[in-house]
C-alpha positions as CSV (number, residue, x, y, z in Angstrom):
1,X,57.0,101.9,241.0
2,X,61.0,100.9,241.6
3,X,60.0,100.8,245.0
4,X,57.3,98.3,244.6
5,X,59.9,95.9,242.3
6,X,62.1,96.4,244.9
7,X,59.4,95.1,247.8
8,X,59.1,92.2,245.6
9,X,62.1,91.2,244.6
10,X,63.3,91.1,247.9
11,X,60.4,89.3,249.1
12,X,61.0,86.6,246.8
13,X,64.6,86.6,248.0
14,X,63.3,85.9,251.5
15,X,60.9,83.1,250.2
16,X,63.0,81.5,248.7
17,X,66.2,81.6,251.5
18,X,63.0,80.4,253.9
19,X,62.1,77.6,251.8
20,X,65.3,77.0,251.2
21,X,66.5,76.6,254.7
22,X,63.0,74.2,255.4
23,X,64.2,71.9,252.5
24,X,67.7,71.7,254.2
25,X,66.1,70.7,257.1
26,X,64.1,68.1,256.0
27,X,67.3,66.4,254.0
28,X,69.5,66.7,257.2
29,X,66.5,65.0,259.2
30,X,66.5,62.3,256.4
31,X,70.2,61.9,256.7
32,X,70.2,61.9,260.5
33,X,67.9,58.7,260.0
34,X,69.9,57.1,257.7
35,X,72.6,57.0,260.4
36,X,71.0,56.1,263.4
37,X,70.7,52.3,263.9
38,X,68.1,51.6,266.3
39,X,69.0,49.1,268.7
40,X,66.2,46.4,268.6
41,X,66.6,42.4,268.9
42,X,66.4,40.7,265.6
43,X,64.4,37.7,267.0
44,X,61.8,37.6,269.7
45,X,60.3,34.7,271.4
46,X,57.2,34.6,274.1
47,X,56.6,31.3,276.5
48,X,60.2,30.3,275.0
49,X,60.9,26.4,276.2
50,X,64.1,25.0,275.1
51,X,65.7,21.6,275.6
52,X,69.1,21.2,274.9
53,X,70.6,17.9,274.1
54,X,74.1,16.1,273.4
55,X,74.5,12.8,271.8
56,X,71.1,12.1,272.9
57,X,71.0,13.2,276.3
58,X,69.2,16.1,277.4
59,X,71.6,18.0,279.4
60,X,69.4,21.2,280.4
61,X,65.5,22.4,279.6
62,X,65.3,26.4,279.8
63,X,61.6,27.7,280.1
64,X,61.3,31.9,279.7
65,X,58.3,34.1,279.2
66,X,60.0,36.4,276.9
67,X,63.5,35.8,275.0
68,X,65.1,38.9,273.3
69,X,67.6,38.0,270.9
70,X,70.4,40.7,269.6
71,X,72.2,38.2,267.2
72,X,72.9,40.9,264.8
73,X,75.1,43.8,267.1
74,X,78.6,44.1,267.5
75,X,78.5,42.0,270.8
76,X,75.6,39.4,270.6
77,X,73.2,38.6,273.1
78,X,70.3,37.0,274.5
79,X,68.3,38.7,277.1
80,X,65.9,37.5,279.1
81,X,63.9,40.3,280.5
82,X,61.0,38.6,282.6
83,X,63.3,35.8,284.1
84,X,64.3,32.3,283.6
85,X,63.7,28.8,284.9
86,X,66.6,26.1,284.4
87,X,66.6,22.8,285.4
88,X,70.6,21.0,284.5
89,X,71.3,17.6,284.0
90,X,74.4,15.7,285.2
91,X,75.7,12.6,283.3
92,X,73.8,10.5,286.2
93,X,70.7,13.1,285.6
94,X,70.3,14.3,288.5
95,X,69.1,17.8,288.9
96,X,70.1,21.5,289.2
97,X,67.5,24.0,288.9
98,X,68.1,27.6,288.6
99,X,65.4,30.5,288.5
100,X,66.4,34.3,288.5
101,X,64.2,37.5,287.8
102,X,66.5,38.4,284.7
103,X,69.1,36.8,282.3
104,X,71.9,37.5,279.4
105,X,74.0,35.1,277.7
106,X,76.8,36.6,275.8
107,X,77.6,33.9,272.5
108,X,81.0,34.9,272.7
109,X,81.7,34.1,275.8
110,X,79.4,31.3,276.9
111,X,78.3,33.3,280.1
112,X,75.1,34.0,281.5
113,X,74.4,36.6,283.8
114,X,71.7,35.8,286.6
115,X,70.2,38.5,288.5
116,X,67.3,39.1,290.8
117,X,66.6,36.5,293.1
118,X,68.8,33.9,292.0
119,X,68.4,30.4,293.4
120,X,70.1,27.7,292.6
121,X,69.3,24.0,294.5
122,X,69.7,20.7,293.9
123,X,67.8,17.1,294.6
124,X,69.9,16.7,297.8
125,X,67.9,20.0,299.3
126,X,71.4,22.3,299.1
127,X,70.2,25.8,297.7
128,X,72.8,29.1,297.2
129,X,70.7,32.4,297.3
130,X,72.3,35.7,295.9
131,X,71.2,38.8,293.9
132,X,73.8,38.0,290.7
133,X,75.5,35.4,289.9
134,X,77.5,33.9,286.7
135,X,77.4,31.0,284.9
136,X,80.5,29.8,282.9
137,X,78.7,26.8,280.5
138,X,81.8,25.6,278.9
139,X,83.0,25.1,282.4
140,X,79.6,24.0,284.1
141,X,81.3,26.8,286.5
142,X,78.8,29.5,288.8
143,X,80.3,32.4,290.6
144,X,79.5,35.6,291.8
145,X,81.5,38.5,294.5
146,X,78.0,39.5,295.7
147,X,76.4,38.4,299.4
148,X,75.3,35.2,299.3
149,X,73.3,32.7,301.5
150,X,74.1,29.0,301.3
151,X,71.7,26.1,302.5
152,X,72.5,22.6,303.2
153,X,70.9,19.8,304.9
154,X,74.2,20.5,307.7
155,X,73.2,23.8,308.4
156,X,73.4,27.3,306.9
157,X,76.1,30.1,306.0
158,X,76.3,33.1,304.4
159,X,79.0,35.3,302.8
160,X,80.4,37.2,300.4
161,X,81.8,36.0,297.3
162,X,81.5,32.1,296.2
163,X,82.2,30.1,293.4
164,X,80.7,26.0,292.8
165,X,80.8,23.2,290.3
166,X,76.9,23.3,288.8
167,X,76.4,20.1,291.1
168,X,77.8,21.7,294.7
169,X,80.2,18.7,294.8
170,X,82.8,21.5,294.2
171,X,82.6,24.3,297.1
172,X,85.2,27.9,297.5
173,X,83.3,30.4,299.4
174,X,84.9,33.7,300.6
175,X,84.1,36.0,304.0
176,X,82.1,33.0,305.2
177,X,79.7,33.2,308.6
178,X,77.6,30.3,309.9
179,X,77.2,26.8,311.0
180,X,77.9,24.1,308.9
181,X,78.2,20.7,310.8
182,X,80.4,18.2,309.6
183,X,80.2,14.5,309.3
184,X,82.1,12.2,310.7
C-alpha cells in the first residue's frame, strides 16, 4: 500500500511540474507579444490623387495606386509600393512629369526616393532615364550616382552620376558619353 501512495504522490508531482511548465509557456508567449511591435503603416490609401497647392497655385498633382503611410515609427515614412506618377509646376506652369515603379518620402528630410524606371521629362521633349534617383523638395533639387541616360532635342548622352534643377535649366552630369550639339 506505501508503494501505491508513493506511485501517486509522485505522479501528482509530475502533473503538476508538467502543467506547470505549459502555464509558463503560455505567459512567456503572452509576454513575448506584448513586446513585439509589428511594423504596419498606420494609414493606407488605394487610387491616392493628391494636389498640392501654395498661395493658390498648384505646384505638383501626385497620382499612386497604393500609399503606405508609417507616420507613427521612429523614422516616418511614406511608401509607395506600386509606383508613382508626378506632374510639377513651375511658377510659369510649365511641366515636369516624373513616373517610377516605386517611391519613399522620408518627412524628415523632405526626400523622396525614386526607383524602377524612373523618367523624368519635361514640355520641351528633354527626358533623364535612370534606375534611382533622389528628389530634394525643399531644394526642387534631383540626383542620383547611378547610370543614367539623358535626352534632348540636341541629341543624346549617357552617364554615370547627374544632378538637375526640377526644370533641366540647371545641368552637372558626371562620366558623360554622347553627342550633344550645341547652338550657336
Amino acid at each position: 500500500m506505501i508503494f501505491n501512495i508513493y506511485k501517486i504522490r509522485n505522479s501528482g508531482l509530475l502533473l503538476l511540474l508538467v502543467t506547470g511548465l505549459f502555464s509558463c509557456e503560455s505567459n512567456f508567449k503572452e509576454v513575448q507579444k506584448q513586446n513585439f511591435s509589428e511594423f504596419a503603416p498606420s494609414g493606407e490609401a488605394d487610387d491616392f490623387n493628391m494636389k498640392y497647392t501654395d498661395s493658390g497655385r498648384i505646384k505638383s498633382i501626385l497620382i499612386s495606386p497604393k500609399m503606405l503611410d508609417y507616420a507613427t515609427v521612429a523614422y516616418p515614412f511614406t511608401e509607395f509600393p506600386k509606383g508613382i506618377n508626378v506632374t510639377l509646376f513651375d511658377v510659369k506652369n510649365k511641366k515636369t512629369f516624373v513616373t517610377s515603379n516605386y517611391a519613399v518620402t522620408y518627412k524628415d528630410t523632405d526626400v523622396i526616393d525614386l526607383q524602377g524606371n524612373v523618367r523624368i521629362s519635361n514640355e520641351t521633349g528633354q527626358v533623364l532615364e535612370t534606375e534611382q534617383l533622389y528628389f530634394d523638395q525643399k531644394n526642387e533639387w534631383f540626383y542620383t550616382e547611378k547610370k543614367f541616360k539623358f535626352t534632348d532635342p540636341k541629341g543624346v548622352s549617357f552617364g554615370e552620376g547627374i544632378d538637375f534643377s526640377k526644370d533641366f535649366k540647371i545641368v552637372n552630369s558626371q562620366k558623360i558619353s554622347g553627342e550633344i550639339i550645341q547652338a550657336n
